[in-house]
N, C-alpha and C positions, 0 to 999 in steps of 0.2 A: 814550437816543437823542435827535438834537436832533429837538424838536416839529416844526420846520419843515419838517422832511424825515420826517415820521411816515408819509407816504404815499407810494409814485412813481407818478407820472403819466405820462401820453400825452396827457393834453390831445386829446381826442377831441373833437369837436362834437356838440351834441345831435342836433343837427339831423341828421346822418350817422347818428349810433344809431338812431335812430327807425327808420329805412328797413333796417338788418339782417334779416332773415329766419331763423324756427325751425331753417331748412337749417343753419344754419352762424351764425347772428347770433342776436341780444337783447340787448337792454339788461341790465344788472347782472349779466350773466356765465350766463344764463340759460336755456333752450328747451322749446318745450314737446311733451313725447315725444307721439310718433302710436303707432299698434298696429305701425310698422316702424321705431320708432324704433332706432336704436346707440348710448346715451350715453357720452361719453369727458367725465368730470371730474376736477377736482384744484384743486391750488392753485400760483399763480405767484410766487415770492419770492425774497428777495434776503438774507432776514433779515426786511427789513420786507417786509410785501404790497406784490403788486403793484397799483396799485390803475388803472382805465380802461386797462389794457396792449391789448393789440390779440392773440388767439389766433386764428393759424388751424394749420390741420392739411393737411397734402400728402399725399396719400393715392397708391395705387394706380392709380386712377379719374379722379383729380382732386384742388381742391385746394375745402376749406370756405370758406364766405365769413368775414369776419373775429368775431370776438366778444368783446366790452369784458368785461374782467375785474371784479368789484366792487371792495366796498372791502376787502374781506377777501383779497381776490387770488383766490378763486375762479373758478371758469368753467364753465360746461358748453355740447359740443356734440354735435350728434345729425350720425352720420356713418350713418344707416341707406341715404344714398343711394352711401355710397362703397361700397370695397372696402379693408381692411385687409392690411398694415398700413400706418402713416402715419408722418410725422416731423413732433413738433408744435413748435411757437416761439410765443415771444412776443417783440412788441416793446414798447418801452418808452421814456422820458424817465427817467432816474435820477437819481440825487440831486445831480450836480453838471453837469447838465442836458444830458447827452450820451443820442444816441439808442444805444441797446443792443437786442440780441437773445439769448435763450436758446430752448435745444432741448431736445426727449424723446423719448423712443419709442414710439409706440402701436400693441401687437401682437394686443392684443382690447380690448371692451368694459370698462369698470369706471375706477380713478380711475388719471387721469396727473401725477404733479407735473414742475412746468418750472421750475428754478433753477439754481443755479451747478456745483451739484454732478452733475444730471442732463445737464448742457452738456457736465461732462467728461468723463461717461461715456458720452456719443455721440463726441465728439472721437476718446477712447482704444480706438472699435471702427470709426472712418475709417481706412480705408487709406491716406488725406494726414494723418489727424489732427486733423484741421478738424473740426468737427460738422456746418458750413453744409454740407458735400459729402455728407454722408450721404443718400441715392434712399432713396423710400420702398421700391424693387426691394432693394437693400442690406438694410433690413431682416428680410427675409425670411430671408438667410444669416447671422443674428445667433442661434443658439440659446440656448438660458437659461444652459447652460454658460457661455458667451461672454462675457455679458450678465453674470456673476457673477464672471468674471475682471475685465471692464474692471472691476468694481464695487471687485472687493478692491485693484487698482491704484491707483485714484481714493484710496481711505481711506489705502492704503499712504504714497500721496507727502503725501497732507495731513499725516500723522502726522508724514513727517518735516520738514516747516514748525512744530510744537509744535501743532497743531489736531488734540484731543481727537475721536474720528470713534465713542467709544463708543456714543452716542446715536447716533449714524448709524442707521436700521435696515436689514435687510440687502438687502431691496427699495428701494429709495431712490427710486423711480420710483412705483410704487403702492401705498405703505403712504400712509395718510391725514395729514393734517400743520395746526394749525394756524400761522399767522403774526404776529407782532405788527400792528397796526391799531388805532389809536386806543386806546381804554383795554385795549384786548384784548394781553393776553401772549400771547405765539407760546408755543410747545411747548418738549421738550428736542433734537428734533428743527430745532426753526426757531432754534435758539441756537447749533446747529452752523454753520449758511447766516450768524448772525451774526459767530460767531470767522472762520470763511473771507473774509467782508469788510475783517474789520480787519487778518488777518495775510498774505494775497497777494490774486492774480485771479486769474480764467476765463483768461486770455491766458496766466499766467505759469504756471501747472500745466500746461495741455494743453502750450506749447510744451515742456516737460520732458519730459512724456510722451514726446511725439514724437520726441525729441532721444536721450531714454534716456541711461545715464550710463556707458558703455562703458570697457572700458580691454584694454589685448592682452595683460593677464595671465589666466593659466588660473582658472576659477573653475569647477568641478563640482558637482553636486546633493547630494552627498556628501561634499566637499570633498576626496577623494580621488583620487588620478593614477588616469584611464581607460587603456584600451589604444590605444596610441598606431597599431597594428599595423592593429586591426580599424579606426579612427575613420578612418585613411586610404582603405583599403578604400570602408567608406560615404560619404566624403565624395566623392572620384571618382562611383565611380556616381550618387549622388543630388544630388547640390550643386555639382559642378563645374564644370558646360553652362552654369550660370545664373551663377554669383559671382564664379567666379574663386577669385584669392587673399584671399578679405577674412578675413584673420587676425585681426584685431582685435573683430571683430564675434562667428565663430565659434570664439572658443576661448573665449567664458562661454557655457554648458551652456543657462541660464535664460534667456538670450537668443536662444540657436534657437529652445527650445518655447515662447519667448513669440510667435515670430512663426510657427511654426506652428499655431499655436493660434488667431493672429486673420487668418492666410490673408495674412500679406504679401508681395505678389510672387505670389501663388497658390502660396504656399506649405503651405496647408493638405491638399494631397495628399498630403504626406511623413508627415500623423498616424499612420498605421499601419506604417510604416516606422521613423521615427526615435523611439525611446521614451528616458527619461533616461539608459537607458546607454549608447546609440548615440548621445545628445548627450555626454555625459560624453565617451566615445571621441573624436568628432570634436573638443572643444576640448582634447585632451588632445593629438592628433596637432597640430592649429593653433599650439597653444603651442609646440611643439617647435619647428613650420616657423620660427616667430617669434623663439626662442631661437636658432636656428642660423643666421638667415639666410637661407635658404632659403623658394621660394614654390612652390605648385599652380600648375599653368599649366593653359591649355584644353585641349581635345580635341585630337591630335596633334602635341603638345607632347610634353614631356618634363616629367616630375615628379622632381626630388631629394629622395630619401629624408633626411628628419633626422640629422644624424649623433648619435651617441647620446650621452645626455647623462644624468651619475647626478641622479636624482629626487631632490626633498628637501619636507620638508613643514614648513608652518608652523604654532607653538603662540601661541594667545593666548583666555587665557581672561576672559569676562566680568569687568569689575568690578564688576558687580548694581545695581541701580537706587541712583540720588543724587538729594541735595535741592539746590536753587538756593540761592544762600549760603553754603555748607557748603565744603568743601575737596573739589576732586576727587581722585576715585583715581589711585594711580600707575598706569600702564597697562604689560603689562608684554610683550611679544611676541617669539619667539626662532624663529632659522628650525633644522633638521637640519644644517643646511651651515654652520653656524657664519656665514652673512652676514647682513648688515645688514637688517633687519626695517622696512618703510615702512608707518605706521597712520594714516588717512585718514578722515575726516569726509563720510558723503554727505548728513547732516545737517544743512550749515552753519548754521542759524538757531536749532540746539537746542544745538551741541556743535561745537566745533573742535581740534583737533590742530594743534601747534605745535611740530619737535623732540621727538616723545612725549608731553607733554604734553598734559592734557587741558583742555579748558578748558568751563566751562557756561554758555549762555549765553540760555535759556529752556527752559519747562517740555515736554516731548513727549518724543518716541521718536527716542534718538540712535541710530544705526547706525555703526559702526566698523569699518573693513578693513583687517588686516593682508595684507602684499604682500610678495614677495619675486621679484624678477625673473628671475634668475639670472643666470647669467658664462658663459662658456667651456666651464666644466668641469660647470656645473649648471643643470639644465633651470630653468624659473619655477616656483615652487611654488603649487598650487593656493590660492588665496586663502583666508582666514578672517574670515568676519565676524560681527560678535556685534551684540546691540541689546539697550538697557535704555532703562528709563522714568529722565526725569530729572523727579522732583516739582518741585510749585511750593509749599509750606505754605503760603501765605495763598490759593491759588485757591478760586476760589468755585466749587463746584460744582453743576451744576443737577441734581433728581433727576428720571429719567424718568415721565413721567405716565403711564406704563402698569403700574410695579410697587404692588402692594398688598403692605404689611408684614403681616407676619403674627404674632404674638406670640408662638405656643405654638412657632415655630419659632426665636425671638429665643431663647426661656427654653434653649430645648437648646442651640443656638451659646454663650449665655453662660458656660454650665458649667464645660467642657472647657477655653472661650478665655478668658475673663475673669477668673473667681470665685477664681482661684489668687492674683491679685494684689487685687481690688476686693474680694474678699468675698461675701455676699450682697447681690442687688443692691437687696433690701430694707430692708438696714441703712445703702445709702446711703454706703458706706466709698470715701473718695478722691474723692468728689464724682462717685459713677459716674453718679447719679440725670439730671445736668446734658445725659446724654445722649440726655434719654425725648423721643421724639418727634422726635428732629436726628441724623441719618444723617450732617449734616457737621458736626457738635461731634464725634463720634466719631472721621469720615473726617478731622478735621483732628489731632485727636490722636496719629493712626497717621503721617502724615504728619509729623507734626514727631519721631515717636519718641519722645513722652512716655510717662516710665517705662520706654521701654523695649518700645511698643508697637508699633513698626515692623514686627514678627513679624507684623501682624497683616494685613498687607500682601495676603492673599491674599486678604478677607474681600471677596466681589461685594458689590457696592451693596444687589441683593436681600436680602443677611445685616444688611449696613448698619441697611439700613430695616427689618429684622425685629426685632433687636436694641434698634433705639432705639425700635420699639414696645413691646418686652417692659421696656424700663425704665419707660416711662408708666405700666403696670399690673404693677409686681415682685412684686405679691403673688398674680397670678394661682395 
């Protein structure tokens, strides 16, 4: 990273710090707890610390007065005078010296981080999709459920940017984090907040989010045709007062329960009503509307029933995980009805489709849909989509600072996985020895397929790093 930018700033005045108060201010990101104190801490980052950013927190009650982040990007405030919960920000001066703002959530006491990734997971539980919109009142109907959807979202769409969300952990809010700061290495955690700088932004996720990637072909939880009979049925009664015909939107399954889930439109009252197979139904009935021509009308209207249409299903099976460089697979996808099969890239940055063709075009998680729309004579076939990892062989991988290798656990993994082709791993056979202690001498070996080692592709990082400890000590 350039030196020059080892820090971001706000350029705060002393003279203003000085005058913050315990309530909500201190100098160096700091407070000092009373017998009523509430401390909310964490860390502000970007990749790099935040360093002087400006936190306050909007609470219930009110709103904290500001508090300068250190140099490490840390902060702490004491909200013993508010009421929880709160939506915390900081702002900032960033590295190419634009003012910026990130947000978080704070539901209780204990540690909050505020970064890029915490931004879009307030964004993606906004009912505009904004973060800045997010009421500390809002809050409140945020449950952990919720809170662990937006979560898996956020990783979901980075993943298919090629930004590795392994290290992510699964609290991303208050799991503790170091950051890079002067000679200080951030975590495997704050390397994540580094690839997300280099490979998009805060602006260009959440507006995805909020956009969603829609199409008016059928796509079900199961990938198989619902009852087109019953999905009308529920659709009428439960969704027709409010939508209308929005065919496009309600004939993919995962897109009702995504927005029943985070209450769009106040749609979160349908939970107990619409379960996946009364979503299935209803995009299965939508799709038909769509294939025939035919739409839902409002309340004392007239509804055209679909005229019937023979069902067909689409085949396309995974081509399994690919290295960058290497030749892509042929891809290969065929519908029941004998029509023309359309296979589609929601990955564009990892993988694109071209005429079937596949093409690779960095290291992450490609996702591929085959589609078949149907004619006339045949309904649209519920969609198919598959996903594999496309490796990178030369990636550098960081190991997580929370796993401890464990050796007598390496010596048993080795046995079974190893020793058939290296031998004992005492005697050093095939240069196994090269691996004591390097989780990614090993991890790059499997990655390239040396030997023939690709097999070995299931092995967690934990086995990694146990592995290449029991090679440092083979004689245990």
């Amino acid at each position: 990273m350039n030196q020059g930018h080892r820090y971001l700033t706000l350029g705060l005045a002393a003279a203003v710090m000085a005058t913050l108060t315990a309530c909500g201010g201190g100098a160096g990101g700091g407070v000092t707890p009373s017998a009523n104190s509430v401390i909310i801490k964490g860390v502000a980052a970007t990749g790099l610390a935040i360093a002087n950013g400006s936190v306050t927190l909007a609470c219930v009650t009110g709103t904290t007065s500001p508090v300068s982040t250190a140099t490490d990007g840390s902060y702490s405030v004491d909200v013993g005078s508010q009421t929880l919960p709160c939506v915390a920000r900081v702002d900032f001066t960033d590295s190419s010296n634009k003012s910026s703002r990130l947000h978080s959530l704070v539901k209780a006491a204990g540690t909050v981080n505020i970064n890029p990734v915490t931004d879009m997971i307030v964004a993606s539980l906004s009912a505009t999709g904004v973060a800045a919109d997010v009421k500390p009142a809002d809050v409140n109907t945020f449950t952990q459920d919720r809170i662990n959807t937006a979560t898996q979202l956020v990783k979901t769409q980075l993943a298919s940017k090629g930004i590795s969300t392994a290290f992510l952990p699964a609290d991303v809010i208050g799991t503790t984090m170091t950051a890079t700061a002067g000679s200080t290495k951030g975590d495997s955690y704050d390397s994540v907040l580094d690839d997300v700088s280099r490979k998009t932004s805060v602006s260009e996720v959440e507006n995805e989010l909020s956009s969603g990637h829609e199409s008016g072909s059928l796509s079900t939880s199961t990938g198989q045709v619902g009852d087109a009979t019953a999905g009308k049925a529920i659709y009428e009664a439960s969704c027709l007062g409010c939508h209308g015909a929005r065919i496009s939107d309600a004939s993919n399954a995962s897109k009702t329960l995504k927005a029943i889930q985070e209450n769009e439109g106040g749609m979160g009252r349908l939970a107990g009503t619409i379960t996946s197979a009364a979503a299935d139904s209803i995009a299965t009935y939508m799709a038909s509307l769509r294939s025939s021509g035919s739409s839902s009308t409002s309340s004392g209207g007239t509804t055209t029933t679909p005229t019937a249409l023979t069902t067909q299903t689409v085949s396309f099976a995974s081509p399994g995980n690919q290295t960058l460089g290497a030749t892509a697979a042929t891809l290969s996808a065929t519908a029941s009805s004998g029509l023309v099969v359309t296979i589609t890239s929601s990955t564009s940055t990892v993988c694109s489709v071209n005429a079937g063709v596949l093409k690779l075009l960095a290291a992450g998680s490609c996702i591929l849909t085959a589609s078949q729309s149907g004619n006339a004579s045949y309904a649209a076939a519920p969609s198919k989509t598959v996903a594999f990892t496309v490796v990178d062989p030369n990636a550098v991988v960081v190991t997580p600072v929370d796993i401890i290798p464990v050796a007598a656990n390496g010596k048993t993994l080795y046995g079974p996985r190893c020793s058939g082709c290296h031998g004992p791993a005492a005697a050093g056979g095939s240069n196994v020895l090269k691996g004591a202690n390097s989780a990614l001498t090993i991890l790059s070996a499997i990655n390239r397929n040396t030997g023939g080692m690709g097999g070995l592709s299931t092995l967690t990082t934990q086995n990694l790093a146990d592995i290449a400890a029991y090679l440092a000590t083979p004689n245990m």
